[in-house]
N, C-alpha and C positions, 0 to 999 in steps of 0.2 A: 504493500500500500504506500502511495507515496505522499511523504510526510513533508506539509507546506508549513515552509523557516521564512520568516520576514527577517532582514537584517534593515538596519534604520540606519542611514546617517545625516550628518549635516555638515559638517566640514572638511575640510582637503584633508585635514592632520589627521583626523581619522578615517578616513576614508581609506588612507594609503597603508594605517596598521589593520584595517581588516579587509585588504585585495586579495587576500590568499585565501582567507577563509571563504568569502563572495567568489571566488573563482571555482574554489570545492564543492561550492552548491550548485554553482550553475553546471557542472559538467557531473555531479555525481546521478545517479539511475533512478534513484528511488527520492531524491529531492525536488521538490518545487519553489525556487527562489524565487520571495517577493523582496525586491530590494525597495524600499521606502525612501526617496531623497529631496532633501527641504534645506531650509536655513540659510547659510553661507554658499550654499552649489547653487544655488538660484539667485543671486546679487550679484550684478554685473560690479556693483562695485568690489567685489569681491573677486573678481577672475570667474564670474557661472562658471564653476567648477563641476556642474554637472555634465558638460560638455564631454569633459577628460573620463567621464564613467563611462559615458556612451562609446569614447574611442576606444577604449578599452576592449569592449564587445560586451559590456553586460545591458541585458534589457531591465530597463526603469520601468517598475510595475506602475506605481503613482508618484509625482514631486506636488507637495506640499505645501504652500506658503503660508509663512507664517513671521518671517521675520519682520519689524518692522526699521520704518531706516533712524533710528532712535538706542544710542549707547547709554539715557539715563537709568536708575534705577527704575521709574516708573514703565518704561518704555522698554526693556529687559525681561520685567515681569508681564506687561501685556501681550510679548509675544511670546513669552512659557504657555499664559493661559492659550493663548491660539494654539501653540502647537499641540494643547492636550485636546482641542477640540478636534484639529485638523488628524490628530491621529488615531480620537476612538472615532471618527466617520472611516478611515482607511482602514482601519482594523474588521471594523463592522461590515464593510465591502467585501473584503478577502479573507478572513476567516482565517488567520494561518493559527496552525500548533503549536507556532513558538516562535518568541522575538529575542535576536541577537541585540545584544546594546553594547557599546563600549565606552568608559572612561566617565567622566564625571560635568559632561557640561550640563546648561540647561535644559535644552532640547534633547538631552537622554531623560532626565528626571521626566520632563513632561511624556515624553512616549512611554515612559516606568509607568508614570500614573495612568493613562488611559490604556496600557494593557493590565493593569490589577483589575481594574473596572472591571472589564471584559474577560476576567479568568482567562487570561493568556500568558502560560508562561515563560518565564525570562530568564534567558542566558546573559550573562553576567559576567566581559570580559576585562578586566584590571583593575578587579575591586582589592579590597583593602590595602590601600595606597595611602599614604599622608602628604597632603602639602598642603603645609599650616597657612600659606598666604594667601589664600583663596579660597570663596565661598564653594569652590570646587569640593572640599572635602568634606564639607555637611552633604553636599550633592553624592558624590560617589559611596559613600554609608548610607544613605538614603535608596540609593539602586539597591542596592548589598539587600535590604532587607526587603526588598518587594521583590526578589530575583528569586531563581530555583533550582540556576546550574551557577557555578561561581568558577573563573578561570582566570589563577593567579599567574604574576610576571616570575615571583619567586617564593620560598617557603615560608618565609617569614610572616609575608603577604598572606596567605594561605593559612595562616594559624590566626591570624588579626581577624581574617571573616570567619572564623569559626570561632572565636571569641565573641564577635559579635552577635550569636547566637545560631549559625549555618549550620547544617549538620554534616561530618567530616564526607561521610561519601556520596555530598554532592558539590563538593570543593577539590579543585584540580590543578596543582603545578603543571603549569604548560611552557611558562616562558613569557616571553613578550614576543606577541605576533611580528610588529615593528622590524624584529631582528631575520625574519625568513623571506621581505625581499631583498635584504642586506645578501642573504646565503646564493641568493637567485640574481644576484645584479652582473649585469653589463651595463659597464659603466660607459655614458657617454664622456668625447674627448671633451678637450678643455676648449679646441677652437669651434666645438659646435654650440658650446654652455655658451661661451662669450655672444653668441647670435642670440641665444636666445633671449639673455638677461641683458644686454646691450650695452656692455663695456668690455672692452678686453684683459682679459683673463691671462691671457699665454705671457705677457711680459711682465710680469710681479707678482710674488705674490696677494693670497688675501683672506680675507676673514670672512665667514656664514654668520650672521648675526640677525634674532629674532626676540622681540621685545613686545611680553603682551601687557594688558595692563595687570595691577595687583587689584583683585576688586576687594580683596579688606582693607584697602587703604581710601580715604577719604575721595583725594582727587587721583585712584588708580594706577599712582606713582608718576606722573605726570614729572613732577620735579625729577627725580631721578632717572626720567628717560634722559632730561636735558643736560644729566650730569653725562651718562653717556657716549651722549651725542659729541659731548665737548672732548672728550676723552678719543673717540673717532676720528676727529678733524685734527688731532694732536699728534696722530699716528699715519706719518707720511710715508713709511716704508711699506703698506697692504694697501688695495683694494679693497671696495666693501661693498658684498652682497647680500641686503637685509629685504625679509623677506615681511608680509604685513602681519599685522597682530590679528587677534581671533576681534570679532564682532565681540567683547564683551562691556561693559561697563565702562565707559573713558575712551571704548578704544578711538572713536574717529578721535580724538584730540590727540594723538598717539601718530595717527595718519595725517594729521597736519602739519605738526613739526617732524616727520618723516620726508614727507615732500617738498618741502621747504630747505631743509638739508640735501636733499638729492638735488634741487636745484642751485645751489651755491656749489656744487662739486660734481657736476654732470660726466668729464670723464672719467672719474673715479671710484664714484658712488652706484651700484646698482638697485633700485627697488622695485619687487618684484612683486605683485597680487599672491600668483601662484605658478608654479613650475610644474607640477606632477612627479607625482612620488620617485618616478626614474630619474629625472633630471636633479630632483633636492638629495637622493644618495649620494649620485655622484659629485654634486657641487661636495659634500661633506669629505669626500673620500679626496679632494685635492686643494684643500683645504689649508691653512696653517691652525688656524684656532676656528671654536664654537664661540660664540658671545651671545649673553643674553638672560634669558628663563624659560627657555622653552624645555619641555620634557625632550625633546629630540636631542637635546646637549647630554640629556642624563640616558636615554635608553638606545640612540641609533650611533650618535658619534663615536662612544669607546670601543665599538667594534669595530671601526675605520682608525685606529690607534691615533687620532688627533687630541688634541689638548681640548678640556671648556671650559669657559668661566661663567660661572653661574652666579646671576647677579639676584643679592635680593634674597627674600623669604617667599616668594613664591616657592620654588619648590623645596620648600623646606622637611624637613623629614621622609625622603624618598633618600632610600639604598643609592649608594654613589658607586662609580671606581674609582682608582686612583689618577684616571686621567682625568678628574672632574675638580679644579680650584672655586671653591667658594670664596667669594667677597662681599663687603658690603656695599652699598648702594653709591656714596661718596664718590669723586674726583679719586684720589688717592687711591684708596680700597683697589680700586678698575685699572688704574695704572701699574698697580702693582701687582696683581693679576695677570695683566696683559705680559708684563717684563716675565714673569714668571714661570708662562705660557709657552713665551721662545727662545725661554734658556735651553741649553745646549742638553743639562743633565732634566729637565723635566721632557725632552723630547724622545731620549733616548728610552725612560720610564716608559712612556706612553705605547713604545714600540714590543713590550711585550705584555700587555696587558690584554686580559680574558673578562668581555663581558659576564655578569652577573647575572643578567636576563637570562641566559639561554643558548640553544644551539638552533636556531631559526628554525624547528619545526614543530613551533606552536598551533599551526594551524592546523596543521594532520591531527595533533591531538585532541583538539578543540572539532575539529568535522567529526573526526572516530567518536567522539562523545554526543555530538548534538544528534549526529544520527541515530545511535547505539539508546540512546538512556530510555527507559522505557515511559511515559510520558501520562499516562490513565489516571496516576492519583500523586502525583505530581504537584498538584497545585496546593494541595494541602501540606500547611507546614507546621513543624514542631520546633518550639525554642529547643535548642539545643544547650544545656549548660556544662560547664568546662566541668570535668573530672573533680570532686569534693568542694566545688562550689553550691554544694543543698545541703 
């Protein structure tokens, strides 16, 4: 009998850590992929990144709108409520057995709540995660407990959602998906990147730099993007290819002093909407440094053995490796970092370094399960309490 899996997404960043597993459905026998796509793939200001799914060859069962063009608090939450609208009507149309979700934005919580509605349950991929700087992580604990399959990046991970009350066997070390188009990449050159991103690349090198906002911070870190910035333009030995922040909270203020800086440094500076998952591997794989806050500093670059500097309390409390320099937010902090980054002995560290996540074949594990799990009484759950805690 063939068993209809909705996977939901809404943004490039993850769209590109679950292409493996959306590939495994649409060619496995006994699956019915309803891929669901909204949010950010539907914003031209954004790169319509639903475009790059279509090229891909996957068929778009429904796209969704719901975003609106609005980064305040107010305006964040009116499009959560939309999208729970917009996805118990999709849900209610396609009937599927079971929704894929990943990571922690808002447009996951609101697709969580309209599939509990709907007794639909939910696989659950890189829960119990921390990043203390972001409304993210009341979000992704919030998935955690409306979910019914749970697929950790690491073990640790993995005992945190079974603390949380999950029951152990339906909690799964997989890895981080992220790392299995890393396993699968060909890498495009450097003189086809430079066309794309529109600066040249081959004669210096340069830096991947991605800066979202902190939404627990008041005005979303706004001042310390510009400490940043300042820190960029101080740094005339790289190129710089920054890529745009997520839709969150602050962010167009984020894309204003982004474009603004690209235009005071046109041959130097790259800013890009969006690349696709092929082309942003490879930007990282030739690379000098990561800059920034984005979890790609912390889960795709240490397998390209490059250096990151992780700015900030966004991702605060997430497993690191050794190629990963935390700073503070400051002028200095960033500088020091950066010097840090391409010294001679931090590079050479870098060069034998074994990610944490995984060995990229999180998604086999994660199909093998979402096909295999027997699914009838599923939906009913039990608190699960830790060993001599009653």
């Amino acid at each position: 009998m063939m068993r209809r899996i909705a996977v939901f997404t809404g943004t490039r960043a993850e769209y590109g850590l679950l292409q493996w597993v959306i590939r495994g459905l649409h060619e496995h026998h006994e699956a019915q992929l309803q891929l669901i796509v909204g949010g950010m793939h539907l914003s031209p200001e954004f790169g319509y990144t639903a475009a790059l799914i279509e090229q891909d060859g996957f068929p778009i069962t429904e796209k969704i709108e719901f975003l609106l063009s609005s980064d305040t608090p107010v305006g964040i939450a009116k499009s959560m409520g939309l999208a729970t609208i917009s996805g118990a009507e999709a849900f209610e149309r396609h009937k599927p057995d079971l929704l894929v979700l990943l990571g922690d934005r808002f447009e996951a919580l609101a697709m969580a709540q309209a599939a509990m509605v709907a007794r639909i349950p939910i696989a659950h991929i890189h829960g119990g995660e921390r990043t203390e700087g972001l409304i993210d992580e009341a979000i992704r604990h919030s998935i955690t407990k409306m979910s019914h399959l749970h697929f950790t990046s690491t073990e640790e991970y993995r005992t945190r959602v079974i603390q949380l009350g999950e029951h152990p066997e339906r909690v799964f070390h997989v890895g981080a998906p992220g790392l299995d188009s890393i396993r699968r990449l060909n890498p495009i050159p450097l003189k086809v990147l430079s066309k794309i991103v529109g600066i040249n690349l081959t004669d210096s090198p340069y830096f991947v730099v991605t800066y979202h906002p902190e939404t627990l911070s008041p005005d979303g870190a706004i001042e310390q993007f510009r400490a940043l910035l300042s820190v960029l333009s101080a740094t005339q030995s790289h190129k710089l290819v920054i890529t745009y922040p997520n839709a969150d909270t602050h962010g167009r203020s984020l894309i204003a002093l982004l474009n603004e800086f690209k235009h005071k440094n046109k041959d130097t500076v790259a800013v890009v909407k969006s690349v696709g998952q092929q082309n942003y591997l490879s930007l990282l794989k030739y690379c000098d440094a990561v800059i920034g806050n984005s979890s790609s500093g912390i889960l795709e670059a240490p397998s390209f053995h490059v250096p990151t500097i992780n700015i900030g309390s966004r991702q605060r409390g997430r497993i690191t490796d050794d190629t990963v320099i935390h700073c503070d937010e400051d002028e200095d902090s960033i500088h020091a970092a950066v010097r840090k980054a391409l010294s001679k002995d931090f590079k050479e560290k870098c060069t034998t370094s074994k990610s944490v996540y995984g060995d990229g074949l999180a998604s086999e594990r994660i199909l093998e399960t979402l096909m295999n799990t027997e699914l009838k009484e599923i939906i009913r759950k039990h608190f699960y309490d830790l060993p001599g805690s009653t």
